[in-house]
N, C-alpha and C positions, 0 to 999 in steps of 0.2 A: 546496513550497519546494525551489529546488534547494540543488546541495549548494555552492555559491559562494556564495549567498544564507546556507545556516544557517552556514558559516565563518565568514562577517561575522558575524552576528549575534554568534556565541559568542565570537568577539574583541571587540565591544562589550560585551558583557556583560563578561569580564574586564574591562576599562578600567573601566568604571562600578564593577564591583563592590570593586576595591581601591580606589578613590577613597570611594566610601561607607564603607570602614572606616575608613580613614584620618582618614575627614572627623568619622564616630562616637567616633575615640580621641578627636580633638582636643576637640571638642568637649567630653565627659565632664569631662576633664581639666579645663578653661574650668571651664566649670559646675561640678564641685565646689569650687573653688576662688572664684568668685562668691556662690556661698546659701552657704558658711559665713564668707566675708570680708565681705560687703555687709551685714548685717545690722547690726556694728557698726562699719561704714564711717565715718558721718556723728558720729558719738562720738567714735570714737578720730581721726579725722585731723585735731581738733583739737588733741591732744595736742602738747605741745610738742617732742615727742621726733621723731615724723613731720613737723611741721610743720618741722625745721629738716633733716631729710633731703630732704624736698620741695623746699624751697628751696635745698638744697645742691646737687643731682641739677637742678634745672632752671638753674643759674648756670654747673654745671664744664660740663653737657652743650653749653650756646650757647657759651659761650667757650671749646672746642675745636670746635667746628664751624667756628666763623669761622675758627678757624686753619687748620682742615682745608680751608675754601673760598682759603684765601689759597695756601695750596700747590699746590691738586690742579687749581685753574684754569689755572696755570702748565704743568705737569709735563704734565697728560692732552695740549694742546693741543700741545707740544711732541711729546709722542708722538704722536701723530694726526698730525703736519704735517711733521716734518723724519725725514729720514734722518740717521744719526749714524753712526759703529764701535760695535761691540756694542749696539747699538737691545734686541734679544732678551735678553742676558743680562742689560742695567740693569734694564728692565721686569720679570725675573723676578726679580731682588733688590728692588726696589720694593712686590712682590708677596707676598712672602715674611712678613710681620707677619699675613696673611691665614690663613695653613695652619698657622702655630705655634701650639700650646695655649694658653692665655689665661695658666696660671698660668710656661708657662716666657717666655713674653715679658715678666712681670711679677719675675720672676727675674732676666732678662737686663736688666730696667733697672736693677733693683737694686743689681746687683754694675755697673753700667756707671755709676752716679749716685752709690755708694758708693766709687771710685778716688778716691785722694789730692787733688792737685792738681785734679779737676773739682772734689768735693767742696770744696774750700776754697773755689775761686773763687766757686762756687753759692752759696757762704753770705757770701762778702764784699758779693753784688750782691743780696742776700735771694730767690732761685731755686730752691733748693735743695727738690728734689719727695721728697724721701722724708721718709714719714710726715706729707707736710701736703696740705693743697688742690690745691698746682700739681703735686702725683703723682697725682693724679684726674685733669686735664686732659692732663698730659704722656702719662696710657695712655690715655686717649679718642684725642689725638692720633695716637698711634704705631699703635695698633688700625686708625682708620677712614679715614685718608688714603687707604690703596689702596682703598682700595671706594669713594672718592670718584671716583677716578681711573679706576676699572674703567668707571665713571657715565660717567663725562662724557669718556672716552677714545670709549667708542661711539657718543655722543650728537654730538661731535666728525664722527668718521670719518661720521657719517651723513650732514653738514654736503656739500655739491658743492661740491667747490674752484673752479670757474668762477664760482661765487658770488663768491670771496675775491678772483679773478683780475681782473674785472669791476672789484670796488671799488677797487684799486690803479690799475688804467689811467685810471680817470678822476679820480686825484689824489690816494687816500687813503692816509694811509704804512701802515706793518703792523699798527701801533698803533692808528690809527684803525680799519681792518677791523679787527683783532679784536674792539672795544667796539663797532661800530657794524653789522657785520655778524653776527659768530661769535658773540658772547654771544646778539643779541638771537631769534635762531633757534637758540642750544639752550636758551633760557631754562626751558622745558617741563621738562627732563631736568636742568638746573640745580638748580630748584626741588625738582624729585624727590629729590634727591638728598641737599640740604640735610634736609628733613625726614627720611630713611632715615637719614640720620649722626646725626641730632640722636637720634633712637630708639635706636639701637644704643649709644651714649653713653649713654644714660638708665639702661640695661638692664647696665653692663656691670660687672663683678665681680672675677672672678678677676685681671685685672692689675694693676687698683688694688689690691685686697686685698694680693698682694706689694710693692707699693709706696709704695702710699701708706697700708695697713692701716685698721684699723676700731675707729676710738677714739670712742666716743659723743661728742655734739655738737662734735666736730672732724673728724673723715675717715667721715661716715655719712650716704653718699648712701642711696636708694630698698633697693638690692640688699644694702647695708651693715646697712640697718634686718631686713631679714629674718634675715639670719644671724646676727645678734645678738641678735636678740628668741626665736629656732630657742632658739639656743644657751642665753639664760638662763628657756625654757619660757613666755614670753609669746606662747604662737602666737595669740592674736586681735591684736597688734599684726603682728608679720608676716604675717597674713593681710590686713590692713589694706594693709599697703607693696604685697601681692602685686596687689591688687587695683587699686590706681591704677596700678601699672606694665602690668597687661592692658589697662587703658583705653586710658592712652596708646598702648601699643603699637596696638590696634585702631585708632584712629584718626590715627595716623602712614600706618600700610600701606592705610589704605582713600585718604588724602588721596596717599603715593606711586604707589599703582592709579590713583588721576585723572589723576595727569600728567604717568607714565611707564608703558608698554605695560608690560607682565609680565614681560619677561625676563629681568629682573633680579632677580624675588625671590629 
């Protein structure tokens, strides 16, 4: 073998070889958490206690998705398609709910939902997100919009604008291309997209927990039910929560692998 030959080699090697740890932690992790939750799985998520986290966690998670679809189809397409002043620094304000810690962006709603005059108005229109349901959704929202946008801003740009240009000369206004041409050719990265938001929503914690807090069968989604069940030593119920939130998750990212390339995980 020469010696370009065993160089390659020993660089594949490297690459394989931290990937098989990586791949061994993950794993372990999984599986311990599977044989000591799954046994009492089909018992306890009858429980009315999971059963109303379940259902909590699968109601805030769709109805902040939709919202997040209603905004971030706007916003990415807009970024992807016009030139504007500061194009760079919006996108990076827009960006920014992304890189902030979960529990200071649950902070910063906080004290931003607790000020006077919002605070009244919120409550004259029954709006009002802290400590109830609509501070589940309002921090799914604020959380996953930019990752929505991050989706569908590239999904967008992958788009040929000769496409769009085409549809317009032969009589379509902008409005029409966008639904008849732009959606229907990123619908792929669309879709993906949706399911990825609705996961991360599912999964999410720390900013609800400042927000909207973790008050049994009122503010106890999925991730609410474990830390509360941790906290008062019921660990075969929060192994229970833990365990349907891996499922889910597992089969959100295998169905976003079918219908968006990988680049995004």
């Amino acid at each position: 073998m020469s010696k370009s030959n065993y160089r390659n080699s020993f660089f594949s090697f490297i690459i394989y070889f931290f990937m098989m740890v990586f791949l061994i932690f993950i794993l372990l992790v999984i599986s311990t958490v599977l044989y000591k939750g799954i046994p009492n799985l089909f018992e306890l998520i009858l429980e009315e206690e999971i059963l109303f986290s379940i259902k909590l966690s699968f109601f805030t998670s769709t109805v902040s998705t939709l919202i997040c679809l209603l905004f971030s189809i706007p916003i990415s397409y807009g970024l992807a398609r016009y030139n504007f002043p500061f194009k760079n620094f919006i996108n990076s304000i827009l960006q920014v709910p992304i890189s902030l810690p979960p529990l200071a962006s649950g902070l910063a709603l906080l004290l931003t939902f607790s000020i006077g005059y919002i605070s009244n108005f919120l409550d004259k229109i029954n709006l009002n997100p802290i400590f109830t349901i609509k501070g589940i959704i309002l921090a799914h929202f604020f959380l996953n919009v930019p990752y929505m946008i991050r989706i569908l801003r590239a999904s967008i740009e992958d788009i040929n604008p000769r496409l769009e240009f085409v549809s317009r000369t032969l009589g379509y206004s902008n409005f029409k291309t966008f639904f008849k041409v732009t959606i229907p050719l990123a619908k792929r990265s669309l879709f993906a997209s949706i399911v990825i938001t609705w996961s991360k929503a599912i999964g999410e914690f720390g900013t609800v927990l400042m927000l909207a807090g973790t008050t049994r069968f009122k503010t106890e989604t999925l991730p609410a039910s474990i830390f509360l069940n941790v906290s008062s030593g019921d660990v075969d119920k929060a192994l229970t929560s833990s365990v349907i939130l891996i499922i889910i998750s597992f089969i959100s990212l295998f169905i976003f692998g079918t219908f968006e390339k990988t680049k995004y995980y």
